[in-house]
C-alpha positions in Angstrom: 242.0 -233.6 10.9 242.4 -233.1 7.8 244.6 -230.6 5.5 241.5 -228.6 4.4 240.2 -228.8 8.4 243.6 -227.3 9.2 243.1 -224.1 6.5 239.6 -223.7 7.4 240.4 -223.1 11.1 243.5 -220.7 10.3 241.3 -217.5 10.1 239.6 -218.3 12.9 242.0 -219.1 15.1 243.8 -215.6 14.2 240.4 -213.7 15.1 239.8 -215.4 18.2 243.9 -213.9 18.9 243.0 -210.7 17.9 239.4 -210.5 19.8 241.4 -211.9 22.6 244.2 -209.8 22.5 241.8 -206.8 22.6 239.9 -207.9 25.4 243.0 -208.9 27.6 244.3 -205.0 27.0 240.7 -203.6 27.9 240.8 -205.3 31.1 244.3 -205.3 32.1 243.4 -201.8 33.8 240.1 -203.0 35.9 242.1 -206.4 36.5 244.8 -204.3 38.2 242.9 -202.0 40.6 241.1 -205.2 41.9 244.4 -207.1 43.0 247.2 -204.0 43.4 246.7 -204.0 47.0 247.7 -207.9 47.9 249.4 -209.0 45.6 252.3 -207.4 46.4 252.9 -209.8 49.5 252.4 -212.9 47.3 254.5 -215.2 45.7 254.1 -216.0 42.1 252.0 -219.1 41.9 249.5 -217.7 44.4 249.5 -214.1 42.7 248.7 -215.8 39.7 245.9 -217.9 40.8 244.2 -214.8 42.8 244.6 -212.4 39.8 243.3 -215.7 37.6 240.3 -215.4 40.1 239.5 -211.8 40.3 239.9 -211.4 36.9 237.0 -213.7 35.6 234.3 -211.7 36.0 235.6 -208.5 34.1 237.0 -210.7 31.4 233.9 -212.5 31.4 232.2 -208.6 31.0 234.8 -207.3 28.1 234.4 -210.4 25.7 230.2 -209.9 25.8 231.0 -206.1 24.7 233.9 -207.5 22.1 231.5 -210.2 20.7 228.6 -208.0 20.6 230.7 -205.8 18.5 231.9 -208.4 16.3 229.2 -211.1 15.4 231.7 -212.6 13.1 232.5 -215.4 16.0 230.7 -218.4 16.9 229.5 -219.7 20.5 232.0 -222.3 19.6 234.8 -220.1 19.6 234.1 -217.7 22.6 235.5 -220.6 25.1 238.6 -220.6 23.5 238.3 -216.2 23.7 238.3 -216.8 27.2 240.6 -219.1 27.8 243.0 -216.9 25.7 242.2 -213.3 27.4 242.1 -214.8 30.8 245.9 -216.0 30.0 247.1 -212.7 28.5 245.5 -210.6 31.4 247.2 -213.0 34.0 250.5 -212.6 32.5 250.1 -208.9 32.1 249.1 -208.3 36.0 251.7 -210.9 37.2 254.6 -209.3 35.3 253.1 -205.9 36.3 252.6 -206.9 40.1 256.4 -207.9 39.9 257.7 -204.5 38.1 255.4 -202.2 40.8 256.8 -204.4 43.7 258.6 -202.6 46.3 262.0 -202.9 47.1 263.2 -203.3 50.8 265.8 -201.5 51.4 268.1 -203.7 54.3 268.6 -201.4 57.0 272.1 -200.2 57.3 273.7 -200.0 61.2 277.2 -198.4 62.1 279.0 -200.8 63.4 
């Protein structure tokens, strides 16, 4: 690739970021009452790739209402949208899932 290649695909890739960023904050919400309930009683990896899964389709249903807003970006580019918002949203639930988590207390005895 070449230097002008490189400088060409700078704008781009900082929209596709931006129209990524706004769809991973649109749908953290839906995201999160879809998975609240079990992920709790996960671990990590397996939270991860159950919020990954539940989270396609409204990912899949905030980047057709961020690209019909914003004609700007190619076919080409909404792949690389999704990959992007998909990651953000998974990170955002994950890290949620672990803040809401409840703590156990240990139950004290006299002894």
């Amino acid at each position: 690739m070449s230097l002008f290649d490189r400088l060409r695909r700078f704008p781009q890739e900082s929209e596709v970021k931006a129209i990524a960023d706004q769809v991973a904050s649109r749908a953290r919400h839906d995201v999160w009452q879809r998975v609240c309930g079990r992920v709790a009683a996960m671990g990590t990896n397996e939270a991860r790739g159950y919020i990954r899964a539940r989270a396609k389709a409204v990912v899949a249903r905030e980047i057709e209402i961020a690209l019909a807003q914003t004609r700007r970006v190619r076919n080409v580019m909404r792949e690389r949208v999704t990959e992007l918002a998909n990651e953000l949203v998974v990170r955002a639930v994950v890290s949620q899932s672990r803040v809401m988590q409840p703590v156990v207390e240990p139950v004290r005895r006299a002894v």
